[in-house]
C-alpha positions in Angstrom: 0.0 0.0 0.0 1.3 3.3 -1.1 1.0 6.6 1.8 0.6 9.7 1.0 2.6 11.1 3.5 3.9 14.5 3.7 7.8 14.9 5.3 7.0 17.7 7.8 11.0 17.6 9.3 13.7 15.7 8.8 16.6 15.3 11.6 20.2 13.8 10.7 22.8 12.7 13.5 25.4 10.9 14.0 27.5 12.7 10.5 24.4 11.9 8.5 24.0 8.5 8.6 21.4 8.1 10.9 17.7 9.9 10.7 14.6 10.5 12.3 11.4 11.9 10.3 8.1 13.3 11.4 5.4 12.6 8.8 1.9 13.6 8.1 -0.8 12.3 6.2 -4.1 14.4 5.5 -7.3 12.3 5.3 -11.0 12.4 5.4 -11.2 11.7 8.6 -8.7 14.0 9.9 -4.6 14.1 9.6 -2.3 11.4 11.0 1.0 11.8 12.7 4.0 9.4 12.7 7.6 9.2 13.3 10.4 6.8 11.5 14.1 6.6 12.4 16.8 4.4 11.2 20.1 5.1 9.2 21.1 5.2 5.7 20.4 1.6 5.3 16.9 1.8 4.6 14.4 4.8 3.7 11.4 6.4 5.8 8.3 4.6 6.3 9.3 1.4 4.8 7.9 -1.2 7.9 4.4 1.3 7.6 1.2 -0.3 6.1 -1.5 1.6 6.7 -2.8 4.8 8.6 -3.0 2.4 11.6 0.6 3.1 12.0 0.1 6.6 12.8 -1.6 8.5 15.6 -4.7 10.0 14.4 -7.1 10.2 13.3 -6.4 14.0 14.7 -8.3 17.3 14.0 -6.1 19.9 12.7 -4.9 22.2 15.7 -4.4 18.8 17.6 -2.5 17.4 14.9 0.1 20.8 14.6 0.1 20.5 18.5 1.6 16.5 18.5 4.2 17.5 15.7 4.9 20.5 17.8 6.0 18.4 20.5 7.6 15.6 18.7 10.0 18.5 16.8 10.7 19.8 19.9 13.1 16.9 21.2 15.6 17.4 18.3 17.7 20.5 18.2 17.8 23.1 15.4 14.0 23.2 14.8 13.1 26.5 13.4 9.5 27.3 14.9 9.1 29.8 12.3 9.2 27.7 9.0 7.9 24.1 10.9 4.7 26.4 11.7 4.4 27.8 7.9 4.4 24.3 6.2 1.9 23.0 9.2 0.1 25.9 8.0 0.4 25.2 4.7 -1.2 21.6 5.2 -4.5 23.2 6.7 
């Protein structure tokens, strides 16, 4: 099954070779939030089948809130431009 999932932030360590991603996808029902990590071995989402594999579903402001937070444990977030592309999925 293919996602449609939208890369909100991507977060590199460890000289690039390992990862973590925050992803979004926008449904009917409302927008659902997951996370992926790994290294340079694999790509994002790869072990995800289904929305089930996402929290959600979530309504907008709740869903900019949980990315908020998840964002928040890496370093060099910029509030600014992660709040413009939330924006932009509304």
């Amino acid at each position: 099954m293919s996602l449609d999932i939208n890369m909100v932030e991507t977060f590199y360590t460890y000289m690039d070779y390992d990862w973590s991603v925050i992803g979004v996808i926008k449904a009917d029902d409302g927008y659902y939030v997951g996370t992926d990590d790994g290294c340079s071995c694999y790509r994002p989402w790869e072990n995800y089948e289904d929305v089930s594999d996402f929290v959600g579903p979530l309504p907008f402001d709740d869903m900019c809130e949980e990315v908020r937070s998840i964002a928040e444990m890496y370093q060099d977030v910029d509030r600014t431009e992660l709040d413009e592309y939330l924006g932009s999925l509304g």
